[in-house]
Every structure is written in structure tokens, then in C-alpha cells.
PDB file of N, CA, C and O in Angstrom:
ATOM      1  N   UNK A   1     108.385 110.918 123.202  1.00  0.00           N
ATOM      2  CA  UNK A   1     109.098 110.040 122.284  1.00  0.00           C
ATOM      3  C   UNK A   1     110.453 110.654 121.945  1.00  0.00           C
ATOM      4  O   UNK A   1     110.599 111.876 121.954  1.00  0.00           O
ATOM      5  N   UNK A   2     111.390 109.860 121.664  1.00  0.00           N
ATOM      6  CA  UNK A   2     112.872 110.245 121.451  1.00  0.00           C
ATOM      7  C   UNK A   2     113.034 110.602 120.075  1.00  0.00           C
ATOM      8  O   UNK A   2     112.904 109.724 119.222  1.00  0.00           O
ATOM      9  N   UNK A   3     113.364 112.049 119.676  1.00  0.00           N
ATOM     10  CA  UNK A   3     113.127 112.360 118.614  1.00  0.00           C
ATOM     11  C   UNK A   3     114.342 111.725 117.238  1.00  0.00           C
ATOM     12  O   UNK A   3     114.271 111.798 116.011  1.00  0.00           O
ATOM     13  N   UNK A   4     114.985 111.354 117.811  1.00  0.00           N
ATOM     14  CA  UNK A   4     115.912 110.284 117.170  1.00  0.00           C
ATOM     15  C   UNK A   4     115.795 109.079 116.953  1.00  0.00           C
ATOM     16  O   UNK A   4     116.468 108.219 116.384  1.00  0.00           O
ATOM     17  N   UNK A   5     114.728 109.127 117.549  1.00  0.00           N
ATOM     18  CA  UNK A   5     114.288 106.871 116.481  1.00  0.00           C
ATOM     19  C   UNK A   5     113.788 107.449 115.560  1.00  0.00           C
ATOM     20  O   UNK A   5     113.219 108.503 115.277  1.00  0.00           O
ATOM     21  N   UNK A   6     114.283 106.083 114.942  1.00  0.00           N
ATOM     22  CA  UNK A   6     113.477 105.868 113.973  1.00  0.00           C
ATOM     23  C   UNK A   6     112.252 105.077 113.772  1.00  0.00           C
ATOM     24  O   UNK A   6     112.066 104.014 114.364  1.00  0.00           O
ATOM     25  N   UNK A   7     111.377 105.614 112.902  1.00  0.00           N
ATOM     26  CA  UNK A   7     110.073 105.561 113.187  1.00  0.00           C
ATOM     27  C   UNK A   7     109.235 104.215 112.360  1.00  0.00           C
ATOM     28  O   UNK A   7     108.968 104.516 111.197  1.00  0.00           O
ATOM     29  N   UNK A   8     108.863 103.050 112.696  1.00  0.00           N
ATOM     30  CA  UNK A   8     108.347 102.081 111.998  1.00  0.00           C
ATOM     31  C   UNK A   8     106.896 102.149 111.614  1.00  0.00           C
ATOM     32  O   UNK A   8     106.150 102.558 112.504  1.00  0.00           O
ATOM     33  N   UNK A   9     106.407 101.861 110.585  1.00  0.00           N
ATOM     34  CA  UNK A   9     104.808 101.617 110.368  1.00  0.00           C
ATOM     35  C   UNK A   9     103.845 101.459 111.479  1.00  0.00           C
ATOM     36  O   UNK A   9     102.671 101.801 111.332  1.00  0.00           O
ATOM     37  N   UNK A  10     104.383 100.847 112.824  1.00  0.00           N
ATOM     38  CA  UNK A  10     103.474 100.772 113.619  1.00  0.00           C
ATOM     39  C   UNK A  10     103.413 102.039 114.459  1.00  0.00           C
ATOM     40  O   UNK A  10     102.385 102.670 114.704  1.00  0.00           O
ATOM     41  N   UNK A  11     104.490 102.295 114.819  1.00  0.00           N
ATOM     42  CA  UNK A  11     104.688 103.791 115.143  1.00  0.00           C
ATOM     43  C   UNK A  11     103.982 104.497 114.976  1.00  0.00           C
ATOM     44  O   UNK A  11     103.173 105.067 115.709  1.00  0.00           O
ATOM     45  N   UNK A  12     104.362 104.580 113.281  1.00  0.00           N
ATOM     46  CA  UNK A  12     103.257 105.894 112.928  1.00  0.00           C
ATOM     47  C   UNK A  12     101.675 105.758 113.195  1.00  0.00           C
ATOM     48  O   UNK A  12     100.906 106.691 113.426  1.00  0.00           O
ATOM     49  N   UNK A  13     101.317 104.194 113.100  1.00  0.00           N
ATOM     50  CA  UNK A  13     100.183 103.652 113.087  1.00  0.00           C
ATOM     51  C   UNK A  13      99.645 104.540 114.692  1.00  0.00           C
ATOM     52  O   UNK A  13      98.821 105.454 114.683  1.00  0.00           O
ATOM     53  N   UNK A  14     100.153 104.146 115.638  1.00  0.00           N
ATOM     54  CA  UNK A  14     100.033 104.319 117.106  1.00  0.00           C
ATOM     55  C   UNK A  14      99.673 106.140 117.089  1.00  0.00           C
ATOM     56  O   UNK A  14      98.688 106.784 117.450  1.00  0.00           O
ATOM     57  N   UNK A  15     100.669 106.433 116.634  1.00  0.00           N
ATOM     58  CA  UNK A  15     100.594 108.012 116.898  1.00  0.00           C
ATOM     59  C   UNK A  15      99.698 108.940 116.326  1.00  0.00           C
ATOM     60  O   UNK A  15      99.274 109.916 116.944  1.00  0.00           O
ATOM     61  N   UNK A  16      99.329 108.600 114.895  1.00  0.00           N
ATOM     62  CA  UNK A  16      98.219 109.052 114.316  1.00  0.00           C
ATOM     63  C   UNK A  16      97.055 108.500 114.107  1.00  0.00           C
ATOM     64  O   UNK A  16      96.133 109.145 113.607  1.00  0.00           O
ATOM     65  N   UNK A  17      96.918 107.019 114.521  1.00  0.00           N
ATOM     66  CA  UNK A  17      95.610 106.714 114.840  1.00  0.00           C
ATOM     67  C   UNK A  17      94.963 106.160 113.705  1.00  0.00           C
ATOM     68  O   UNK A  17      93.749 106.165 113.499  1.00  0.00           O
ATOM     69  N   UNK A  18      96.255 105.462 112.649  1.00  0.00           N
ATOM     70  CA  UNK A  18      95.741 105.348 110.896  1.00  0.00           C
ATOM     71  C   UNK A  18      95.897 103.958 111.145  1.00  0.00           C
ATOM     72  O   UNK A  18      96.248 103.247 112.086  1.00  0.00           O
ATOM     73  N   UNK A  19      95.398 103.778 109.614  1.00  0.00           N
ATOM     74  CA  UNK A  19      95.610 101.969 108.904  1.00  0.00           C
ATOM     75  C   UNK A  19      97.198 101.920 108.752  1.00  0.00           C
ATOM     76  O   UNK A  19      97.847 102.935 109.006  1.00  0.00           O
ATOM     77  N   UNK A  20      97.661 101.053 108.447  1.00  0.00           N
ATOM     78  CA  UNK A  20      98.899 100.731 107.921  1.00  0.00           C
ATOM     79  C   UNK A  20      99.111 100.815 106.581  1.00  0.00           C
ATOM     80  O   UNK A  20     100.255 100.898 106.133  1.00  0.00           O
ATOM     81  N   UNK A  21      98.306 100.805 106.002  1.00  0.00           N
ATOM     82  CA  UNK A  21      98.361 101.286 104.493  1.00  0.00           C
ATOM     83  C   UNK A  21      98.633 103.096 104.804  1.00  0.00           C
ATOM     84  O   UNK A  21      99.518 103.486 104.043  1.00  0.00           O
ATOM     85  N   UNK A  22      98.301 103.803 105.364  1.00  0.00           N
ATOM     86  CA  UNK A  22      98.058 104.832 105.318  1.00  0.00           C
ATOM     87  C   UNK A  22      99.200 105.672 106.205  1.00  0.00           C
ATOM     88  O   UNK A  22      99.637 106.821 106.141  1.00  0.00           O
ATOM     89  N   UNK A  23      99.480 104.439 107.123  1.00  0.00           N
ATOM     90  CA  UNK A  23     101.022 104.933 107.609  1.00  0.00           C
ATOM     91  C   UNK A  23     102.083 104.686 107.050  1.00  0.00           C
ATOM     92  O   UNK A  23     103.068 105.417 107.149  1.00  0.00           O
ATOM     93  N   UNK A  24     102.039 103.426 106.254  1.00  0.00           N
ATOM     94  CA  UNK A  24     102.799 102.896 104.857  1.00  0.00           C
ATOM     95  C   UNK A  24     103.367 104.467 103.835  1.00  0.00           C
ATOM     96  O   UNK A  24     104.434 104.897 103.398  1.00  0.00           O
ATOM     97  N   UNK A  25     101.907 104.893 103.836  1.00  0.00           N
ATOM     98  CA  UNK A  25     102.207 105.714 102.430  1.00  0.00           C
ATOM     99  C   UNK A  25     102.822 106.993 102.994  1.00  0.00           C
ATOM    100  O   UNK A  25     103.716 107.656 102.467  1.00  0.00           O
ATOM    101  N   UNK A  26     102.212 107.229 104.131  1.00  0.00           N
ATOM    102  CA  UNK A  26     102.590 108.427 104.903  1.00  0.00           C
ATOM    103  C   UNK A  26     104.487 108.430 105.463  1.00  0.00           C
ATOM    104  O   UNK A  26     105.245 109.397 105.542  1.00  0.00           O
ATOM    105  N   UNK A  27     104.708 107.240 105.705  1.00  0.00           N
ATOM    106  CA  UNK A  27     106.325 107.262 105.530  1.00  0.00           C
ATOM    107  C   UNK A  27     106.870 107.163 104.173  1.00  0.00           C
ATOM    108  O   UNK A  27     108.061 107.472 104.132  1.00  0.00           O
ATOM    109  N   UNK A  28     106.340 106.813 103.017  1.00  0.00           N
ATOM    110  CA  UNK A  28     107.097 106.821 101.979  1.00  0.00           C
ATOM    111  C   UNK A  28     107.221 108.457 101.267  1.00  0.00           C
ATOM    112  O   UNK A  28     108.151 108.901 100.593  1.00  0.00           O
ATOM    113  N   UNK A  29     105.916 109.158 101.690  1.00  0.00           N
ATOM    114  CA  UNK A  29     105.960 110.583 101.117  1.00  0.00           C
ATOM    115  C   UNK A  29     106.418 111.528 101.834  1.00  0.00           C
ATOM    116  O   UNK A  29     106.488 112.694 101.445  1.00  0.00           O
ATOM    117  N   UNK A  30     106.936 110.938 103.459  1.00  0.00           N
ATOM    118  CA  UNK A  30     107.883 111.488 103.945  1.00  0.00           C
ATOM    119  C   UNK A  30     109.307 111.776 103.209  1.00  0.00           C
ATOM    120  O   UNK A  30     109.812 112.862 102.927  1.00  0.00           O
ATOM    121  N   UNK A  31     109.847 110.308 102.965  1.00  0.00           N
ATOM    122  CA  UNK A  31     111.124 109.756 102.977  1.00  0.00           C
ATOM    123  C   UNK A  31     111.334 110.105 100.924  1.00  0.00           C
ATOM    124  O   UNK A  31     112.357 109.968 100.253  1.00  0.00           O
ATOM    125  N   UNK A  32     110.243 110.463 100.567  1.00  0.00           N
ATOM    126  CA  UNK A  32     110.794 111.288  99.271  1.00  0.00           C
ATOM    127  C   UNK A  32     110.763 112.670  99.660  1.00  0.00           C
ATOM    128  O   UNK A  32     111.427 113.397  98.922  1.00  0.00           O
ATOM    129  N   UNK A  33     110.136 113.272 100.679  1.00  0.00           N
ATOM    130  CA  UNK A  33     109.986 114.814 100.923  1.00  0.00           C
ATOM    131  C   UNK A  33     111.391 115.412 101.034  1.00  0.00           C
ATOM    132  O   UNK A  33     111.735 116.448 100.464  1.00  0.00           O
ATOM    133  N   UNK A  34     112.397 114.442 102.050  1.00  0.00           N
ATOM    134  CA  UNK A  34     113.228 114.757 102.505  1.00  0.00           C
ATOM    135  C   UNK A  34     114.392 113.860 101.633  1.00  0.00           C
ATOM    136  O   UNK A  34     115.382 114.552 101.393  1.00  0.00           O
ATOM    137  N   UNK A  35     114.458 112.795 101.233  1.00  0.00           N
ATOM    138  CA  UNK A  35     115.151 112.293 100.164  1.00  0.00           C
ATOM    139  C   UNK A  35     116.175 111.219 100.727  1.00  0.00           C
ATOM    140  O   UNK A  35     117.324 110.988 100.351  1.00  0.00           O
ATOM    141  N   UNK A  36     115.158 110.417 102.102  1.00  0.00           N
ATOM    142  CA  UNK A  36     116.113 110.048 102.367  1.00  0.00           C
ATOM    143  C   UNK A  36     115.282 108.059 102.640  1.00  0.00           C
ATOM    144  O   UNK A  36     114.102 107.777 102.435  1.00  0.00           O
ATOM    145  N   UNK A  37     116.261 107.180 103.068  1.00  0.00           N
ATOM    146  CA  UNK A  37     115.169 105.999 102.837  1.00  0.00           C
ATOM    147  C   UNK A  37     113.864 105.977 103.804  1.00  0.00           C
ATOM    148  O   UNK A  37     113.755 106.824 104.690  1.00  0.00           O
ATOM    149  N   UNK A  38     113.100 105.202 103.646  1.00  0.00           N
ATOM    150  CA  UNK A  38     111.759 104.916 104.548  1.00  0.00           C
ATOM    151  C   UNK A  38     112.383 104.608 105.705  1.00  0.00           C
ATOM    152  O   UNK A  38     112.036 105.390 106.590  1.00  0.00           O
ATOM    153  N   UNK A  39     113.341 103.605 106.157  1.00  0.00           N
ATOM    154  CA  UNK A  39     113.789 103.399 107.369  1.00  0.00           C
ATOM    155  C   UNK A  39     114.288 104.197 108.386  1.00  0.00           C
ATOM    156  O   UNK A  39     114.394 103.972 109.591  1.00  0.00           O
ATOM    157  N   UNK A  40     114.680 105.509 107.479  1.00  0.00           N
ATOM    158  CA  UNK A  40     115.408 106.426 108.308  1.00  0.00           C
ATOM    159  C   UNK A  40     114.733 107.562 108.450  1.00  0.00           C
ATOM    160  O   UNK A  40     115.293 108.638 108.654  1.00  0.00           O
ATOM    161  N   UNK A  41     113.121 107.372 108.328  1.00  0.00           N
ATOM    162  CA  UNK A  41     112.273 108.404 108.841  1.00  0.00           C
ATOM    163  C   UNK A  41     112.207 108.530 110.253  1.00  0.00           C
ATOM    164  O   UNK A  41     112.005 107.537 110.951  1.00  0.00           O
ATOM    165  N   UNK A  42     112.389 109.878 110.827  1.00  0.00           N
ATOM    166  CA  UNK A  42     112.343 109.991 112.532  1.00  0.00           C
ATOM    167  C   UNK A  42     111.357 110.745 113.117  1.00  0.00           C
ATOM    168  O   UNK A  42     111.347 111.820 112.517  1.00  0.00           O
ATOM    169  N   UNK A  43     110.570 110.737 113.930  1.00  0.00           N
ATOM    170  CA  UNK A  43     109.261 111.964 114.880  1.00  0.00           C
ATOM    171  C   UNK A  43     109.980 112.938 114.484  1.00  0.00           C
ATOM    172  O   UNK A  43     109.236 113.895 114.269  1.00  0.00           O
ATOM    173  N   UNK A  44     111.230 113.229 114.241  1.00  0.00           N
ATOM    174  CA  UNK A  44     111.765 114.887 113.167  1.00  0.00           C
ATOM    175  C   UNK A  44     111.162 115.342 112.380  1.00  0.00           C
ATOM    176  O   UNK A  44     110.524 116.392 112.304  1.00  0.00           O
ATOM    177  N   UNK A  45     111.441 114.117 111.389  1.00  0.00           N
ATOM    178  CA  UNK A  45     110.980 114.467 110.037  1.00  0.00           C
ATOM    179  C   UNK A  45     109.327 114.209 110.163  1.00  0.00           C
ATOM    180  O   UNK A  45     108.830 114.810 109.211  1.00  0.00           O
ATOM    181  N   UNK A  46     108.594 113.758 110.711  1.00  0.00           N
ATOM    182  CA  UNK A  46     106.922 113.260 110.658  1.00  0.00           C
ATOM    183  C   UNK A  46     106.585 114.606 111.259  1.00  0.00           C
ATOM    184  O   UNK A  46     105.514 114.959 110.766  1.00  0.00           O
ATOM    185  N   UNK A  47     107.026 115.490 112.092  1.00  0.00           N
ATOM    186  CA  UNK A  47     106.582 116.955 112.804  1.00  0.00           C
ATOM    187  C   UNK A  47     106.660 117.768 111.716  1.00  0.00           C
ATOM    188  O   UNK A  47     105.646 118.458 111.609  1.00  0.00           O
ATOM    189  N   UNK A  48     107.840 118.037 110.484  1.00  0.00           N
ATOM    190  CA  UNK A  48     107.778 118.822 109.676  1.00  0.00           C
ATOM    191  C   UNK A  48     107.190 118.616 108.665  1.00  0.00           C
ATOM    192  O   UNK A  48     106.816 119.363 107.761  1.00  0.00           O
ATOM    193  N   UNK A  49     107.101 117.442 108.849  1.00  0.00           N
ATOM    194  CA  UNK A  49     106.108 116.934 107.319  1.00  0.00           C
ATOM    195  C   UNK A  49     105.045 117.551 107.760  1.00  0.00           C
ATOM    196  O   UNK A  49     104.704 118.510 107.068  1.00  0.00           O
ATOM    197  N   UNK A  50     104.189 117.247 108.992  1.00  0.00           N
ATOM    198  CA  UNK A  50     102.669 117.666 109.287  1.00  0.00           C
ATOM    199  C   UNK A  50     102.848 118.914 109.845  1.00  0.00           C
ATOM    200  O   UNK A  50     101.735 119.397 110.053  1.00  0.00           O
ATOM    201  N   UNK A  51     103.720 119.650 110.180  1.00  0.00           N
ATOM    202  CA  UNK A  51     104.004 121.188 110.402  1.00  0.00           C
ATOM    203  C   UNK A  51     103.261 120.964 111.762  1.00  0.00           C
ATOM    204  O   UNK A  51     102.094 121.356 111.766  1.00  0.00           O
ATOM    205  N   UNK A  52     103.806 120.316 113.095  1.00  0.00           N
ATOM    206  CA  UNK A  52     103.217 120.233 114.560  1.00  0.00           C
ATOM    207  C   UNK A  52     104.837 120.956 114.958  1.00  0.00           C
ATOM    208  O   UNK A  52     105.129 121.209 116.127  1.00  0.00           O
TER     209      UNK A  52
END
């Protein structure tokens, strides 16, 4: 994956294998981790969030 998209609910859905509620929440506690909007969460920021 291109570590420069940006990453949508289904995305995350696909990659970790979750509900959408749960990829929902999982980009929003990204996108306060780092302080930046939900839309502009990237496979960057989702690797350091989960430390892969």
C-alpha cells in the first residue's frame, strides 16, 4: 500500500479485519493522537499508532 493515501473507513476496515464502528473510532483516535483531521489519516500514521 502507498504510504501516502489517505486512509478511508473501509481501508482500515480491510486491513485490520474490524467493524466500521471500530475502524470509525480507530481513525478518530488516530487523528487526535497526531492532531490532525480524520481525512488526513495515512498507513503512516495507522503503523505508529499500532507501533508495526
Amino acid at each position: 500500500m502507498d504510504d501516502l493515501k489517505f486512509l478511508s473507513v473501509k481501508d482500515i476496515m480491510k486491513l485490520l479485519n474490524c467493524s466500521k464502528h471500530e475502524a470509525s473510532k480507530l481513525r478518530n483516535e488516530i487523528a487526535d493522537e497526531y492532531r490532525i483531521t480524520p481525512k488526513r489519516v495515512t498507513s503512516v500514521h495507522l503503523k505508529k499508532y499500532l507501533k508495526l
